[in-house]
PADO-506039 format. One record per residue (C-alpha): residue number from 1; y negated, z, x; chain; residue in three letters. Coordinates in Angstrom, 3 decimals. Layout:
// residues N
<num NUM; north Y; up Z; east X; chaine A; residu ALA>
...
This chain:
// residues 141
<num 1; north 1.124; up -8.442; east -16.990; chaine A; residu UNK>
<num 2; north 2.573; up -6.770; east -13.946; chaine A; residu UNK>
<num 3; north 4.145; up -8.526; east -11.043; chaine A; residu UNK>
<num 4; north 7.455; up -7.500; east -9.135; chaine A; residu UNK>
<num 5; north 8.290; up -7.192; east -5.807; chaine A; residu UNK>
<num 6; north 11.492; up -5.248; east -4.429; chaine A; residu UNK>
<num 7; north 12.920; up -4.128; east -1.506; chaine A; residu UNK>
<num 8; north 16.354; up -4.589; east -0.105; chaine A; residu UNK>
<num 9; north 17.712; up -2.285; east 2.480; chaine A; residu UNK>
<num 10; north 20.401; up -0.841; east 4.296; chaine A; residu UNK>
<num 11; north 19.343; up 2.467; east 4.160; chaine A; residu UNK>
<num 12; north 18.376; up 4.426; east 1.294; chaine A; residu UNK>
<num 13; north 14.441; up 4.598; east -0.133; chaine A; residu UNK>
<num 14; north 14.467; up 8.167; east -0.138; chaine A; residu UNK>
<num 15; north 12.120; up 10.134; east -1.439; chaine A; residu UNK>
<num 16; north 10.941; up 11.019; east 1.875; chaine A; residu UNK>
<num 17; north 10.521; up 6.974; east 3.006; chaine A; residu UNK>
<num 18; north 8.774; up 6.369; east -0.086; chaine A; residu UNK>
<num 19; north 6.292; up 8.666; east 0.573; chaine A; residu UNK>
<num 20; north 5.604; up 7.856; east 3.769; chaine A; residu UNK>
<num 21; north 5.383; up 4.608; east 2.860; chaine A; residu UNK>
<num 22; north 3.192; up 5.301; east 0.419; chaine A; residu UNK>
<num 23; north 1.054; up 7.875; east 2.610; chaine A; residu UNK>
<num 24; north 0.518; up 5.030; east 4.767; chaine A; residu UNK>
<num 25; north -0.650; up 2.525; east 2.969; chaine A; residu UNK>
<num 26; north -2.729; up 4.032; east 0.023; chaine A; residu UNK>
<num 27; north -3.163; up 7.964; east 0.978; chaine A; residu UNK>
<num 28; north -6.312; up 8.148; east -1.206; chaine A; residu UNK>
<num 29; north -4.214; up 7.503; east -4.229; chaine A; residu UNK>
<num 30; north -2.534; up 9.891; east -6.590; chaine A; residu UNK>
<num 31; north 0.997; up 10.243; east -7.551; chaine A; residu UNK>
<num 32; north 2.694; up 11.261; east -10.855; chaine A; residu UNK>
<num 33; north 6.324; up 11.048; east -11.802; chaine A; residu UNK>
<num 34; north 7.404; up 9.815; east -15.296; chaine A; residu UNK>
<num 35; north 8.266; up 11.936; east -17.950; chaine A; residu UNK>
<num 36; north 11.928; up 10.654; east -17.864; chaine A; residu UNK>
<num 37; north 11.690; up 11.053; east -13.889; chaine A; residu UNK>
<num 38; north 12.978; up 7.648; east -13.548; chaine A; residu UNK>
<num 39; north 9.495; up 6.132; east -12.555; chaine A; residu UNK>
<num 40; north 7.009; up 6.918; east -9.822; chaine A; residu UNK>
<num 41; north 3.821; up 6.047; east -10.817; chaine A; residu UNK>
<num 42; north 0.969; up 5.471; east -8.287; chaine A; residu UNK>
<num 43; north -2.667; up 5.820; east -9.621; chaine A; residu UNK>
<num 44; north -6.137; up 5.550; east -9.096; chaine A; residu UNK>
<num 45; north -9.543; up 7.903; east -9.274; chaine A; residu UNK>
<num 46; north -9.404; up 6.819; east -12.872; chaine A; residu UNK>
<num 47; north -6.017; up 7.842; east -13.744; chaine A; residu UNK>
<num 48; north -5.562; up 3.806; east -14.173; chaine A; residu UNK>
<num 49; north -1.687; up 2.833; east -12.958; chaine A; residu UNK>
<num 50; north -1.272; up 1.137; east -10.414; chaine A; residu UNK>
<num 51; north 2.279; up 0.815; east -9.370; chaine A; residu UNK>
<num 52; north 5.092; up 2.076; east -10.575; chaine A; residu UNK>
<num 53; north 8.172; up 2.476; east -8.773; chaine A; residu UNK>
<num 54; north 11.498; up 2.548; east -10.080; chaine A; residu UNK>
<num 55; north 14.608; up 4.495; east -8.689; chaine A; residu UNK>
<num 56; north 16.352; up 3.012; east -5.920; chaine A; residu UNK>
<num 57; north 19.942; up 1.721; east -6.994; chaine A; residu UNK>
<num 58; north 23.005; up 1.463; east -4.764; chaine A; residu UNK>
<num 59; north 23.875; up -2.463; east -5.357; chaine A; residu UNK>
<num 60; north 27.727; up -2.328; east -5.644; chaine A; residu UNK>
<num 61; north 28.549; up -6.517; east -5.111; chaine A; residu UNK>
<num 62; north 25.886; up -7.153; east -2.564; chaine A; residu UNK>
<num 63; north 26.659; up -11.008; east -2.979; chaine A; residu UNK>
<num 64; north 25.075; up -10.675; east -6.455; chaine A; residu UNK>
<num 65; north 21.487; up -9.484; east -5.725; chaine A; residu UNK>
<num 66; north 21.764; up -13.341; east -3.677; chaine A; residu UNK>
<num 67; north 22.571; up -14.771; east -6.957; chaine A; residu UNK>
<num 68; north 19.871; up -12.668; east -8.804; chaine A; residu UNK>
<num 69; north 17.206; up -13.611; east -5.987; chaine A; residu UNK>
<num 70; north 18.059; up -17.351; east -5.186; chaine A; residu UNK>
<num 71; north 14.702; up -18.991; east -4.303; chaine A; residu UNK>
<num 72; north 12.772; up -15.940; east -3.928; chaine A; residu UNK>
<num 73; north 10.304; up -15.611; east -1.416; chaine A; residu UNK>
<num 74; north 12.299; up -13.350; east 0.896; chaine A; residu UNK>
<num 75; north 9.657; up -11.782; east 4.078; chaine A; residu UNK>
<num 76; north 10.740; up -8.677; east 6.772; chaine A; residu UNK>
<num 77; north 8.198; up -6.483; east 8.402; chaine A; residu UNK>
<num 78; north 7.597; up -7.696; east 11.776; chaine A; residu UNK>
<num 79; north 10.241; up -5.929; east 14.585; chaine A; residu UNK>
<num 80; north 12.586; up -4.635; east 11.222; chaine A; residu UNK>
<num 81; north 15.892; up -4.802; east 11.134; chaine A; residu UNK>
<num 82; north 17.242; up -7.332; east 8.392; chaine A; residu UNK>
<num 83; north 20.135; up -6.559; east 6.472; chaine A; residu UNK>
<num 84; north 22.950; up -8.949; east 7.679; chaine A; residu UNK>
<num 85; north 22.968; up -10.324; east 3.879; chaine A; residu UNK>
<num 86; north 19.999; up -12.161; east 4.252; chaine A; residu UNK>
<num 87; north 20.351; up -12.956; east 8.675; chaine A; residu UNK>
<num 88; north 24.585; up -13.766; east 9.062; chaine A; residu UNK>
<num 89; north 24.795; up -12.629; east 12.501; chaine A; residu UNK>
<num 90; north 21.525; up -10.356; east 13.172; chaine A; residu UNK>
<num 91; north 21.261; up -6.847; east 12.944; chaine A; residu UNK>
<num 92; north 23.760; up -5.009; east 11.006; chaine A; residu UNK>
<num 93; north 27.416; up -5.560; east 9.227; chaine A; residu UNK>
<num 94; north 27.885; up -7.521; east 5.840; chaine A; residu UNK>
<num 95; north 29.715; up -4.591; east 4.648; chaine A; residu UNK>
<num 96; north 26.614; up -2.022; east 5.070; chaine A; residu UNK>
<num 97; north 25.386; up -0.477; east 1.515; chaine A; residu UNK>
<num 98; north 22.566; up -2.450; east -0.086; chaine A; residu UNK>
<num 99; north 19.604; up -0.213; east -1.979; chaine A; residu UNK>
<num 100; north 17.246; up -2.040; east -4.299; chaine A; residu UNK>
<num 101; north 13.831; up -0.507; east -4.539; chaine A; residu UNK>
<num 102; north 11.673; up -2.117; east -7.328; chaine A; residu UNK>
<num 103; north 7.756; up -2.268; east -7.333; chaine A; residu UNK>
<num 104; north 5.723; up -2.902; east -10.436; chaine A; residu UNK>
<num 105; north 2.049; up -4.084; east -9.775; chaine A; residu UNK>
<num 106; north 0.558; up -3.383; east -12.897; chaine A; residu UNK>
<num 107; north -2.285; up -6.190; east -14.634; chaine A; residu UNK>
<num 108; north -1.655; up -9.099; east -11.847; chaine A; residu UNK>
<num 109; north -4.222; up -8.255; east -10.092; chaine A; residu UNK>
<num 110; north -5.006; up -9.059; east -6.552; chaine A; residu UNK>
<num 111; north -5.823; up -5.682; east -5.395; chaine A; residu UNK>
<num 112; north -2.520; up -3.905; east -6.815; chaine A; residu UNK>
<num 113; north -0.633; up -7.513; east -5.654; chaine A; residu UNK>
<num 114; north -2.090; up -6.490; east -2.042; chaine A; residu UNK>
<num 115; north -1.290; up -2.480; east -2.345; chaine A; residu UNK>
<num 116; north 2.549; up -3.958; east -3.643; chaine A; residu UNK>
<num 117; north 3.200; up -6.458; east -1.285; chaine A; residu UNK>
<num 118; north 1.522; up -3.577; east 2.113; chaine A; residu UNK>
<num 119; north 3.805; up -0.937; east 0.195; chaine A; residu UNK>
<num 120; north 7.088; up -3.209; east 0.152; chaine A; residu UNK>
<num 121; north 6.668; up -4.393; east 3.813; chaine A; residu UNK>
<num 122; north 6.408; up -0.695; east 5.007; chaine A; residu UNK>
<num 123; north 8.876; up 1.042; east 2.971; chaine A; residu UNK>
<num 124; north 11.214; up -2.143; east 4.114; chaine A; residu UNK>
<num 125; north 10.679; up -1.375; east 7.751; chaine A; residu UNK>
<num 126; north 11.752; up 2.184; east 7.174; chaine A; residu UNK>
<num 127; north 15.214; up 0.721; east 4.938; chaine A; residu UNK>
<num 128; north 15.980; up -1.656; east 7.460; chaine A; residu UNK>
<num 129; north 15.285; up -4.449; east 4.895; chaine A; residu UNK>
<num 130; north 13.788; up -7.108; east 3.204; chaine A; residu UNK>
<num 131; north 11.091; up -7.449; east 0.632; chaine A; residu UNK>
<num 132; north 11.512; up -10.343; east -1.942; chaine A; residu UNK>
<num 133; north 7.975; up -10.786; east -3.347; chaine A; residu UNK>
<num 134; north 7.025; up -12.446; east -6.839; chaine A; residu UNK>
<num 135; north 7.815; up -16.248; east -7.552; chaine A; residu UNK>
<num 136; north 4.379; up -17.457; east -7.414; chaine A; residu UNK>
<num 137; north 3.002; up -21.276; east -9.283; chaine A; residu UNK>
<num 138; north 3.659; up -22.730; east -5.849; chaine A; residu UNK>
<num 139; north 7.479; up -21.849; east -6.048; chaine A; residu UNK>
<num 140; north 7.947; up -23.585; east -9.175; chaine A; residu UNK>
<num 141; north 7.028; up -27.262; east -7.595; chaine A; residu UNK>
Protein backbone atom coordinates (compact mmCIF):
# COMPACT_ATOMS: atom_id res chain seq x y z
CA UNK A 1 0.00 0.00 0.00
CA UNK A 2 1.69 3.27 -0.78
CA UNK A 3 1.92 6.20 1.52
CA UNK A 4 1.42 10.01 0.59
CA UNK A 5 3.18 12.89 1.28
CA UNK A 6 2.74 16.36 -0.65
CA UNK A 7 4.16 19.47 -0.97
CA UNK A 8 2.68 22.90 -0.72
CA UNK A 9 4.37 25.85 -2.22
CA UNK A 10 4.36 29.18 -3.45
CA UNK A 11 6.20 28.63 -6.34
CA UNK A 12 5.68 26.18 -8.94
CA UNK A 13 7.36 22.34 -8.83
CA UNK A 14 8.69 22.70 -12.13
CA UNK A 15 10.10 20.29 -13.93
CA UNK A 16 13.38 21.73 -13.40
CA UNK A 17 12.88 21.80 -9.21
CA UNK A 18 11.75 18.38 -9.37
CA UNK A 19 14.66 17.21 -10.79
CA UNK A 20 16.91 18.78 -8.83
CA UNK A 21 15.23 17.69 -6.11
CA UNK A 22 15.31 14.51 -7.16
CA UNK A 23 19.12 14.65 -8.38
CA UNK A 24 19.82 15.44 -4.92
CA UNK A 25 18.45 13.13 -3.00
CA UNK A 26 18.42 9.77 -5.00
CA UNK A 27 20.82 10.47 -8.21
CA UNK A 28 21.50 6.70 -8.52
CA UNK A 29 17.89 6.16 -9.35
CA UNK A 30 16.14 6.03 -12.67
CA UNK A 31 13.34 8.02 -13.99
CA UNK A 32 10.44 7.15 -16.37
CA UNK A 33 7.38 9.16 -17.19
CA UNK A 34 3.91 7.49 -17.44
CA UNK A 35 2.39 6.55 -20.46
CA UNK A 36 -0.41 9.18 -19.94
CA UNK A 37 2.51 11.71 -18.92
CA UNK A 38 0.62 12.56 -15.91
CA UNK A 39 2.97 10.52 -13.52
CA UNK A 40 6.68 10.60 -12.84
CA UNK A 41 7.77 7.51 -11.77
CA UNK A 42 11.08 7.05 -9.84
CA UNK A 43 12.70 3.52 -9.92
CA UNK A 44 15.20 1.29 -8.84
CA UNK A 45 18.18 -1.11 -10.42
CA UNK A 46 15.31 -3.52 -10.67
CA UNK A 47 12.92 -1.52 -12.55
CA UNK A 48 10.82 -1.86 -9.06
CA UNK A 49 8.73 1.71 -8.49
CA UNK A 50 9.50 3.56 -6.14
CA UNK A 51 7.76 6.84 -6.17
CA UNK A 52 5.61 8.22 -8.27
CA UNK A 53 4.95 11.74 -8.61
CA UNK A 54 1.95 13.31 -9.75
CA UNK A 55 1.57 16.72 -11.67
CA UNK A 56 1.71 19.72 -9.69
CA UNK A 57 -1.82 21.51 -9.55
CA UNK A 58 -2.44 25.24 -9.14
CA UNK A 59 -4.88 25.10 -5.89
CA UNK A 60 -7.52 27.76 -6.84
CA UNK A 61 -9.28 28.32 -2.95
CA UNK A 62 -6.11 28.01 -1.00
CA UNK A 63 -8.34 27.93 2.27
CA UNK A 64 -9.47 24.47 1.08
CA UNK A 65 -6.21 22.43 0.91
CA UNK A 66 -6.49 23.64 5.11
CA UNK A 67 -9.72 21.90 5.16
CA UNK A 68 -8.39 18.88 3.11
CA UNK A 69 -5.15 18.72 5.44
CA UNK A 70 -6.59 19.52 9.00
CA UNK A 71 -4.44 17.49 11.44
CA UNK A 72 -1.79 16.61 9.13
CA UNK A 73 1.60 16.52 10.14
CA UNK A 74 2.68 19.75 8.46
CA UNK A 75 7.08 20.09 8.60
CA UNK A 76 9.33 22.99 6.44
CA UNK A 77 12.88 22.42 5.46
CA UNK A 78 15.04 24.13 7.83
CA UNK A 79 15.84 28.13 6.66
CA UNK A 80 12.58 27.72 3.88
CA UNK A 81 10.31 30.08 3.37
CA UNK A 82 6.67 28.99 4.52
CA UNK A 83 3.81 29.90 2.61
CA UNK A 84 1.88 32.55 4.69
CA UNK A 85 -1.16 29.89 4.66
CA UNK A 86 0.33 27.78 7.04
CA UNK A 87 2.72 30.93 9.21
CA UNK A 88 -0.09 34.22 9.28
CA UNK A 89 2.47 36.79 9.36
CA UNK A 90 5.90 35.06 8.11
CA UNK A 91 7.24 35.04 4.85
CA UNK A 92 5.03 35.76 2.03
CA UNK A 93 1.27 37.20 1.24
CA UNK A 94 -2.01 35.08 1.81
CA UNK A 95 -2.88 35.91 -1.64
CA UNK A 96 0.38 34.16 -3.28
CA UNK A 97 -0.58 31.02 -5.67
CA UNK A 98 -0.54 27.68 -3.86
CA UNK A 99 0.98 24.44 -6.00
CA UNK A 100 0.29 20.98 -4.66
CA UNK A 101 2.93 18.45 -5.50
CA UNK A 102 1.89 14.84 -4.56
CA UNK A 103 4.38 11.94 -3.68
CA UNK A 104 3.42 8.31 -3.76
CA UNK A 105 5.80 5.94 -1.75
CA UNK A 106 4.97 2.81 -3.17
CA UNK A 107 4.62 -0.71 -0.63
CA UNK A 108 4.95 1.34 2.88
CA UNK A 109 8.10 0.71 3.18
CA UNK A 110 10.64 2.44 5.27
CA UNK A 111 13.21 2.93 2.71
CA UNK A 112 10.79 4.58 -0.04
CA UNK A 113 8.97 6.40 3.32
CA UNK A 114 12.68 7.85 3.88
CA UNK A 115 13.47 8.62 -0.07
CA UNK A 116 9.56 10.43 0.12
CA UNK A 117 9.75 12.25 3.10
CA UNK A 118 14.17 13.57 1.92
CA UNK A 119 12.42 14.22 -1.60
CA UNK A 120 9.40 16.39 -0.14
CA UNK A 121 11.64 18.42 2.27
CA UNK A 122 13.99 19.38 -0.69
CA UNK A 123 11.69 20.00 -3.44
CA UNK A 124 9.73 22.18 -0.57
CA UNK A 125 12.76 24.30 0.06
CA UNK A 126 13.02 25.04 -3.62
CA UNK A 127 8.75 25.95 -3.69
CA UNK A 128 9.02 27.98 -0.79
CA UNK A 129 6.72 25.48 1.05
CA UNK A 130 5.58 22.99 3.21
CA UNK A 131 5.51 19.25 3.17
CA UNK A 132 2.45 17.55 4.88
CA UNK A 133 3.66 13.97 5.48
CA UNK A 134 1.35 10.77 6.01
CA UNK A 135 -1.07 10.51 9.12
CA UNK A 136 0.80 7.96 10.93
CA UNK A 137 -0.97 5.33 14.08
CA UNK A 138 0.32 7.98 16.46
CA UNK A 139 -1.97 10.74 14.86
CA UNK A 140 -4.99 8.82 15.31
CA UNK A 141 -4.73 8.85 19.41
Amino acid sequence: MSRDWTVLGVEEPTQQRVVDSLVATMPHLTLRQGADSNMLAVLDDDGTVLLALELPRLVRVPEEALRLLTGAPVSAPAGAAVPALFAPGGNGHPDDPLWWQEIHAMGGEPATDELADRFSHVLAGLCCGVVIAPFTDADNV
